[in-house]
C-alpha positions as YAML, in Angstrom:
chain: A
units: angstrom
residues:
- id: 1
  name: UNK
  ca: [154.03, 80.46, 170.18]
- id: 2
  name: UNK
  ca: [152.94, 80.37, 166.77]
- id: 3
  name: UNK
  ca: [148.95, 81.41, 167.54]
- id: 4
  name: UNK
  ca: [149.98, 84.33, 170.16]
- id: 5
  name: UNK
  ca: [148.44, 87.63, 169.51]
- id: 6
  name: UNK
  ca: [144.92, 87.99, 167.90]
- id: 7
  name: UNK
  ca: [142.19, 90.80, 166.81]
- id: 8
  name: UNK
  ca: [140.64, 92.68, 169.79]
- id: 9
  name: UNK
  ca: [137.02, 90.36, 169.63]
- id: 10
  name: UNK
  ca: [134.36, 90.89, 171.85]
- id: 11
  name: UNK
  ca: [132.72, 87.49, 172.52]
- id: 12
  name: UNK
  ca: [128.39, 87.83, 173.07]
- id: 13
  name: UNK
  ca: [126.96, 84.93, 174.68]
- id: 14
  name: UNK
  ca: [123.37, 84.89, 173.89]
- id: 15
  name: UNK
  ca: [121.57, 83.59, 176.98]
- id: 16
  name: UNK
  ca: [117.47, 84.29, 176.77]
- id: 17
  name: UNK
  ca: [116.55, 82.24, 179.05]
- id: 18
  name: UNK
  ca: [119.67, 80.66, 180.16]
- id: 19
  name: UNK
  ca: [123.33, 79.54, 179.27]
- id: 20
  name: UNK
  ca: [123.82, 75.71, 178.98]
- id: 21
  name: UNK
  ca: [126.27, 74.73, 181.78]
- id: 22
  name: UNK
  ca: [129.00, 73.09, 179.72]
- id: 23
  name: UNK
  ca: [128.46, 76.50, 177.22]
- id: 24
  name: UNK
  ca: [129.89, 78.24, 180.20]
- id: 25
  name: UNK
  ca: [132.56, 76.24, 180.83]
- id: 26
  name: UNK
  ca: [134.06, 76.24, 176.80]
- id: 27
  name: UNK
  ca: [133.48, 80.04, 176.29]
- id: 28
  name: UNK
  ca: [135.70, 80.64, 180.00]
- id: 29
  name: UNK
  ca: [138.13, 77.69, 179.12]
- id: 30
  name: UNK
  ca: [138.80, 79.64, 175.83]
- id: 31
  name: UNK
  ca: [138.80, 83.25, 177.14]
- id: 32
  name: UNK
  ca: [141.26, 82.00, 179.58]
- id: 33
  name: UNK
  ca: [143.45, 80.20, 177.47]
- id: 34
  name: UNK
  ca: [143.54, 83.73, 175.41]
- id: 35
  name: UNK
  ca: [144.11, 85.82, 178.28]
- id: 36
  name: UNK
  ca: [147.24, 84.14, 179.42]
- id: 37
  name: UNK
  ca: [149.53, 81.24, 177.63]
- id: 38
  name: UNK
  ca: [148.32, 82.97, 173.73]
- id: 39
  name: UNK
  ca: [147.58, 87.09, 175.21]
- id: 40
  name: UNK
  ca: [147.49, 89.13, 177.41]
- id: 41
  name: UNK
  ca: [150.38, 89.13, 180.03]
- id: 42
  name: UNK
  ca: [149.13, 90.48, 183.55]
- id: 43
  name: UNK
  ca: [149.81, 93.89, 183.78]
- id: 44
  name: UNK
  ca: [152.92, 93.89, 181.66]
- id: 45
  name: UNK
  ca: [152.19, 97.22, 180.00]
- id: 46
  name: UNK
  ca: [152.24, 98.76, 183.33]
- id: 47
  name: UNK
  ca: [155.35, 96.85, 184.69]
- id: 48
  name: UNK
  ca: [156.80, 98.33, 181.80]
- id: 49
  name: UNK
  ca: [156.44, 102.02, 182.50]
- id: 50
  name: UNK
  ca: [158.48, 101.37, 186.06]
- id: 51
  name: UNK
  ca: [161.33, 99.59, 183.82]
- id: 52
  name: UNK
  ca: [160.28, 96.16, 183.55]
- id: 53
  name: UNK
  ca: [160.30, 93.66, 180.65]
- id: 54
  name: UNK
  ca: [159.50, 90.20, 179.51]
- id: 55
  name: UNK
  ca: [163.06, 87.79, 178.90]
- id: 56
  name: UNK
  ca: [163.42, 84.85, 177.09]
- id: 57
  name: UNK
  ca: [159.99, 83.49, 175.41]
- id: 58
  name: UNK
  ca: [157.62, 86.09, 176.95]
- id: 59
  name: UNK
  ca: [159.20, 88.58, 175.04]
- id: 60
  name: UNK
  ca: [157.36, 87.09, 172.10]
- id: 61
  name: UNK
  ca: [154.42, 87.03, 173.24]
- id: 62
  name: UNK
  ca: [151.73, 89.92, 172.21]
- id: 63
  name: UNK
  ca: [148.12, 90.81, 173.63]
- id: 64
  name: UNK
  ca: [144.76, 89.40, 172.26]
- id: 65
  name: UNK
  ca: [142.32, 91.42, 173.71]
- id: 66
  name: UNK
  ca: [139.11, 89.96, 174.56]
- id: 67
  name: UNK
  ca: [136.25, 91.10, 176.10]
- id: 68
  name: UNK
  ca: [133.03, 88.84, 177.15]
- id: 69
  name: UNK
  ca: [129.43, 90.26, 177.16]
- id: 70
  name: UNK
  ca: [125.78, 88.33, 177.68]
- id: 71
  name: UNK
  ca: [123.49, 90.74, 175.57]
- id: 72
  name: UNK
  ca: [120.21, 91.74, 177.50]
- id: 73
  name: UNK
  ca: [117.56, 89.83, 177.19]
- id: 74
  name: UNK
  ca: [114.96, 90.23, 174.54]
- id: 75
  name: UNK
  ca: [112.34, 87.12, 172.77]
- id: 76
  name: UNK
  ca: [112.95, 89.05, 169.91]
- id: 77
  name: UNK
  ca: [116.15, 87.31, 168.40]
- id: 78
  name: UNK
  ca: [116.83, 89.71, 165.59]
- id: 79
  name: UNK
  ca: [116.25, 92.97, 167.68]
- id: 80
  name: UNK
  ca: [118.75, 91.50, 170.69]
- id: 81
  name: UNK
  ca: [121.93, 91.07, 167.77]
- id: 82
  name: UNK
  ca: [121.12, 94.60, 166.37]
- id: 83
  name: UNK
  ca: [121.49, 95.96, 169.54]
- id: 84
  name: UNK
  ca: [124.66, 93.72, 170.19]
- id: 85
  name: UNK
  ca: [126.21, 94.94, 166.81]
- id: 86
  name: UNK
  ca: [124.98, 98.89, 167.98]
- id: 87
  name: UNK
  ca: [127.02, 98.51, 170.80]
- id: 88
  name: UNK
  ca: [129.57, 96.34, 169.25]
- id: 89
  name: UNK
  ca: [130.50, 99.44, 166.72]
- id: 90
  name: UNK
  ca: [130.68, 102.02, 170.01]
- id: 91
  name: UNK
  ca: [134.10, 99.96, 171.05]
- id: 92
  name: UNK
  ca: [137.27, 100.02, 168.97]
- id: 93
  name: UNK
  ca: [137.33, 96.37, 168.76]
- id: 94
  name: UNK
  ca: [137.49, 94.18, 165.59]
- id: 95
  name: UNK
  ca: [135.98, 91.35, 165.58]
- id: 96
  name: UNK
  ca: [132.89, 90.53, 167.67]
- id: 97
  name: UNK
  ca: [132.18, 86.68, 167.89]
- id: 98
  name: UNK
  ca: [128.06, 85.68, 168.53]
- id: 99
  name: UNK
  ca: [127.52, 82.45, 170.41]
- id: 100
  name: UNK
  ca: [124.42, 80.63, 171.06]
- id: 101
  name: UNK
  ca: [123.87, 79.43, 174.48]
- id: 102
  name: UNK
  ca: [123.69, 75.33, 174.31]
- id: 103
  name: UNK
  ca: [126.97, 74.93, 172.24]
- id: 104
  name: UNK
  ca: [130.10, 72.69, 172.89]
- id: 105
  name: UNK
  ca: [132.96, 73.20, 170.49]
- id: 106
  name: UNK
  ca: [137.03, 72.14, 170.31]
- id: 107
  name: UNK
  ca: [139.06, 73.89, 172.54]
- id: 108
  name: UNK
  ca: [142.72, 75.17, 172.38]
- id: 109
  name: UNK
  ca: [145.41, 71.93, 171.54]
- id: 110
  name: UNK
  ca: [148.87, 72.50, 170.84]
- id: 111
  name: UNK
  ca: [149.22, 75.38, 167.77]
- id: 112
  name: UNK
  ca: [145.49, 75.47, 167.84]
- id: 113
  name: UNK
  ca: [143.73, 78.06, 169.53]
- id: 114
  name: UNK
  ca: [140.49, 77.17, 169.78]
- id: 115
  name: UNK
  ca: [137.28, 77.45, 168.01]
- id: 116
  name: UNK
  ca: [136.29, 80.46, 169.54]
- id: 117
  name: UNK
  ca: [139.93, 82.82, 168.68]
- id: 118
  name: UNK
  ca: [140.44, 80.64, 165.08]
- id: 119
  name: UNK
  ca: [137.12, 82.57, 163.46]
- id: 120
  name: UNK
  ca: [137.44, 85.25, 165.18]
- id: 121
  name: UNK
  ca: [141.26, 85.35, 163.63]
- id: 122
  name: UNK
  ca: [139.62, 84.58, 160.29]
- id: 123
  name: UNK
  ca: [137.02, 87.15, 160.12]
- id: 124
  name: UNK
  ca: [139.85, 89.20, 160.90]
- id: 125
  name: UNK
  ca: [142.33, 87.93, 157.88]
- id: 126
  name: UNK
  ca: [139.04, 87.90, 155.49]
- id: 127
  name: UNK
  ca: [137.54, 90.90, 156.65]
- id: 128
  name: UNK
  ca: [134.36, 89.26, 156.38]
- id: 129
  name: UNK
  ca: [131.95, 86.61, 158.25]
- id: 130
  name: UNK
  ca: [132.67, 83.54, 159.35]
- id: 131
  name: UNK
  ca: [131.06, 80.56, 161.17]
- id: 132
  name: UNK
  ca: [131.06, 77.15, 162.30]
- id: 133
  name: UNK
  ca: [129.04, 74.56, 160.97]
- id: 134
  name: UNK
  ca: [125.81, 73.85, 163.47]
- id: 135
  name: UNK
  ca: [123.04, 71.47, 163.08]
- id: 136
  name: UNK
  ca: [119.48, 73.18, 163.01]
- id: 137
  name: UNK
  ca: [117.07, 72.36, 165.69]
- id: 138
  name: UNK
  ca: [115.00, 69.71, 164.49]
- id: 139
  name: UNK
  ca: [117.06, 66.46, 163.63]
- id: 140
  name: UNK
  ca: [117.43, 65.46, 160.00]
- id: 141
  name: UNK
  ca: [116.86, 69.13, 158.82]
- id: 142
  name: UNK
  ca: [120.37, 69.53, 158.22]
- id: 143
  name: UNK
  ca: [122.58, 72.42, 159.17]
- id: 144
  name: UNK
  ca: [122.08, 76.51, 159.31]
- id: 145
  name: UNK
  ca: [124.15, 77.29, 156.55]
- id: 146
  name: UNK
  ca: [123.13, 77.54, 152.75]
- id: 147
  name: UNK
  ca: [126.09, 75.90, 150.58]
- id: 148
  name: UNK
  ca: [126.95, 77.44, 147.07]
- id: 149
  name: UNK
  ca: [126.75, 73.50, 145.84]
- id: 150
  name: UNK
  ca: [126.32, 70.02, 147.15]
- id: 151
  name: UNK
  ca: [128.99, 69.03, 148.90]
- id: 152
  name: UNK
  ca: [130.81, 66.54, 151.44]
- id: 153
  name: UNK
  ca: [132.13, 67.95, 154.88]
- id: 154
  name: UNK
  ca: [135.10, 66.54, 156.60]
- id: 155
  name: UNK
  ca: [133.77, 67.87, 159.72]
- id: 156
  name: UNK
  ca: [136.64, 69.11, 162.15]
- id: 157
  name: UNK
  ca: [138.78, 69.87, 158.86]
- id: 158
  name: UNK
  ca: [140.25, 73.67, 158.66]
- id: 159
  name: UNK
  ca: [139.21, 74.78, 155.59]
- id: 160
  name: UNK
  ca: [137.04, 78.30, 154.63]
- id: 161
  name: UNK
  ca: [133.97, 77.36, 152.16]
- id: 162
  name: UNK
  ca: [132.20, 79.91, 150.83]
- id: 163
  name: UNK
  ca: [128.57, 80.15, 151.38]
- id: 164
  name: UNK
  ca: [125.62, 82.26, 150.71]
- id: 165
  name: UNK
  ca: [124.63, 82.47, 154.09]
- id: 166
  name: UNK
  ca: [125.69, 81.11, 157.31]
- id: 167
  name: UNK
  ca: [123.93, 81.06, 161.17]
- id: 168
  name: UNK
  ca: [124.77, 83.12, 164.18]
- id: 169
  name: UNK
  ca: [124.79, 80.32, 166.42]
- id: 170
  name: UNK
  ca: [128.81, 80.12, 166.22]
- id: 171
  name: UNK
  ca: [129.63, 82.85, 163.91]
- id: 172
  name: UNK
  ca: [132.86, 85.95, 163.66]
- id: 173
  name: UNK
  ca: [132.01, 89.43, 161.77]
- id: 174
  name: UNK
  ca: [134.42, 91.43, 161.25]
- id: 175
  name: UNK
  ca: [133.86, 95.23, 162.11]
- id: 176
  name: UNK
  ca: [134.08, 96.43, 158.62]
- id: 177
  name: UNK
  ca: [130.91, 93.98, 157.46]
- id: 178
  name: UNK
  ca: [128.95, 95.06, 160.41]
- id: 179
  name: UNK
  ca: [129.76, 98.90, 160.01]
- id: 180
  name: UNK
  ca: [128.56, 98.36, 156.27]
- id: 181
  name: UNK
  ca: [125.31, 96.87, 157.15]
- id: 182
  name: UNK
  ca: [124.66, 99.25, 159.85]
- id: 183
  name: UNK
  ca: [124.91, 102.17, 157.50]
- id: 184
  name: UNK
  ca: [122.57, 100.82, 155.35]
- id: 185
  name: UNK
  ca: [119.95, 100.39, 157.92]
- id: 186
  name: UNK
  ca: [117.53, 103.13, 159.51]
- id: 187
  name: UNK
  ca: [117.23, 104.34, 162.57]
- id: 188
  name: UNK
  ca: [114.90, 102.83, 164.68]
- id: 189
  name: UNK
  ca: [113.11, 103.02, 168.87]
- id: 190
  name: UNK
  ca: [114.72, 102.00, 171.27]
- id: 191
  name: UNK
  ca: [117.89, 103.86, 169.30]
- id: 192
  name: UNK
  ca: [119.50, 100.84, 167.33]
- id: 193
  name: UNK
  ca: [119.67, 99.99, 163.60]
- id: 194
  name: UNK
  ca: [117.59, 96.85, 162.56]
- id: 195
  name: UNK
  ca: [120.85, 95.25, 161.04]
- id: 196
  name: UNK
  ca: [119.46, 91.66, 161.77]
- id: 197
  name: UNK
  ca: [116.08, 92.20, 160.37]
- id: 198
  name: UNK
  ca: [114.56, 89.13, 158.45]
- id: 199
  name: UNK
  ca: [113.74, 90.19, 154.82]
- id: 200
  name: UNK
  ca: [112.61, 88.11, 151.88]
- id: 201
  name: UNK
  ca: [114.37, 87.16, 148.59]
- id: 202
  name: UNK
  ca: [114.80, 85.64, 145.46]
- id: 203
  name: UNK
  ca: [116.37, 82.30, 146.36]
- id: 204
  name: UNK
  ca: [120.17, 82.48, 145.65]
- id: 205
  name: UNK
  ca: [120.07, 78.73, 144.53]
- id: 206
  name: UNK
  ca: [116.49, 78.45, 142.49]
- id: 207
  name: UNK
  ca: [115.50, 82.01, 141.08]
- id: 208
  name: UNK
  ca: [112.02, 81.31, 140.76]
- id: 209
  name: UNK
  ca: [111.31, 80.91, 144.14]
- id: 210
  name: UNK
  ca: [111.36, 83.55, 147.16]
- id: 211
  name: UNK
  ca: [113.07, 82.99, 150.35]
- id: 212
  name: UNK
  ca: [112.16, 84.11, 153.61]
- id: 213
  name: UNK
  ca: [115.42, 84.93, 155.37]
- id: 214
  name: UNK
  ca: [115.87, 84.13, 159.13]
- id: 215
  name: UNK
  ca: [117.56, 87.03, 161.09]
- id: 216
  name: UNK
  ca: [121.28, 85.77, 160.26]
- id: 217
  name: UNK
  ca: [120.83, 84.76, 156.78]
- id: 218
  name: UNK
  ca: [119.30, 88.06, 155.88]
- id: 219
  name: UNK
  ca: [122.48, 90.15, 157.54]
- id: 220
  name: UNK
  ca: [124.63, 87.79, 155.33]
- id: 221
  name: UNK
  ca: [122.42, 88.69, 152.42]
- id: 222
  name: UNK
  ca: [122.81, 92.67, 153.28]
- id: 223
  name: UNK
  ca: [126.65, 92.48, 154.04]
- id: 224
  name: UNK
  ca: [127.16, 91.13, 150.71]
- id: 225
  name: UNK
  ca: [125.02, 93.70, 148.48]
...
């Protein structure tokens, strides 16, 4: 299959105070999907040592190594992702995916692969951060991503926009923006780096006004100074 094979991602379901039901069900639907049709075969690196090997259209087929965690509870939003991305950077994975816990989104059909493996695949071909556009809380307040410029969206359509800052809720960073942020952050108790601190600004769209940067827009701020 054309979308076999993908960037070792570790998937963090953020759950204070619960996962949404139907949350549940997408994030295992995808992992699954992953794990067997577009990844990992059983136990076909072991078969292999005793002389066995894929035929025919398995041959093809390579590994996307996934891994699933549900970060420990905290109120404190932007302490709980620093100490997801702390332990993020102790694997040797790429890409690690941050999901919000009362989310639906468009599963695997056909070529596609899913929401969940096509950012994490494009935060690995960028090298950089990418998310899915979510509606903010409160209806009519739009969505949690600041746009360079006004613009239409043909929602559903795959297509990268560049932003100035996007949300967590349903968002891929690559290792290498993480690492980079992380470095640039201080030590702090209980032994993690503050990467998702909120900060303050001058606003990227109208210069004479400051900006008081949520925990997610200020690590896309950092990652891109």
């Amino acid at each position: 299959p054309k979308s076999t094979g993908g960037p070792p991602t570790m998937i963090a379901l953020f759950a204070y105070g619960g996962v949404w039901p139907m949350t549940m069900v997408n994030v295992m639907r995808d992992v699954t999907k992953a794990s067997t049709a577009m990844g990992i075969i059983s136990q076909r690196e072991d078969a292999a040592k005793y002389g066995f090997e894929a035929a025919g259209a398995m041959k093809y087929i390579r590994p996307w190594k996934l891994a699933l965690t549900i970060p420990h509870g905290d109120a404190l939003i932007d302490r709980a992702r620093s100490i997801c991305a702390r332990d993020f950077l102790k694997t040797d994975l790429d890409v690690l995916v941050m999901i919000d816990h009362d989310l639906e989104w468009n599963g695997s059909q056909g070529e596609y692969e899913g929401d969940i493996c096509h950012i994490a695949r494009l935060a690995a071909k960028t090298k950089g951060i990418v998310g899915g556009v979510v509606s903010k809380r409160t209806r009519g307040e739009g969505v949690a991503t600041l746009f360079k410029e006004e613009r239409m969206l043909d929602m559903g359509a795959d297509e990268l926009i560049e932003v100035h800052y996007v949300g967590s809720a349903f968002t891929a960073y690559h290792r290498s923006a993480l690492e980079a942020v992380y470095e640039s952050m201080g030590d702090m108790e209980p032994g993690f780096r503050p990467t998702f601190l909120p900060c303050v600004v001058d606003h990227p769209v109208n210069p004479s006004k400051r900006l008081h940067l949520s925990e997610d827009w200020a690590f896309c701020h950092r990652a891109q100074q």
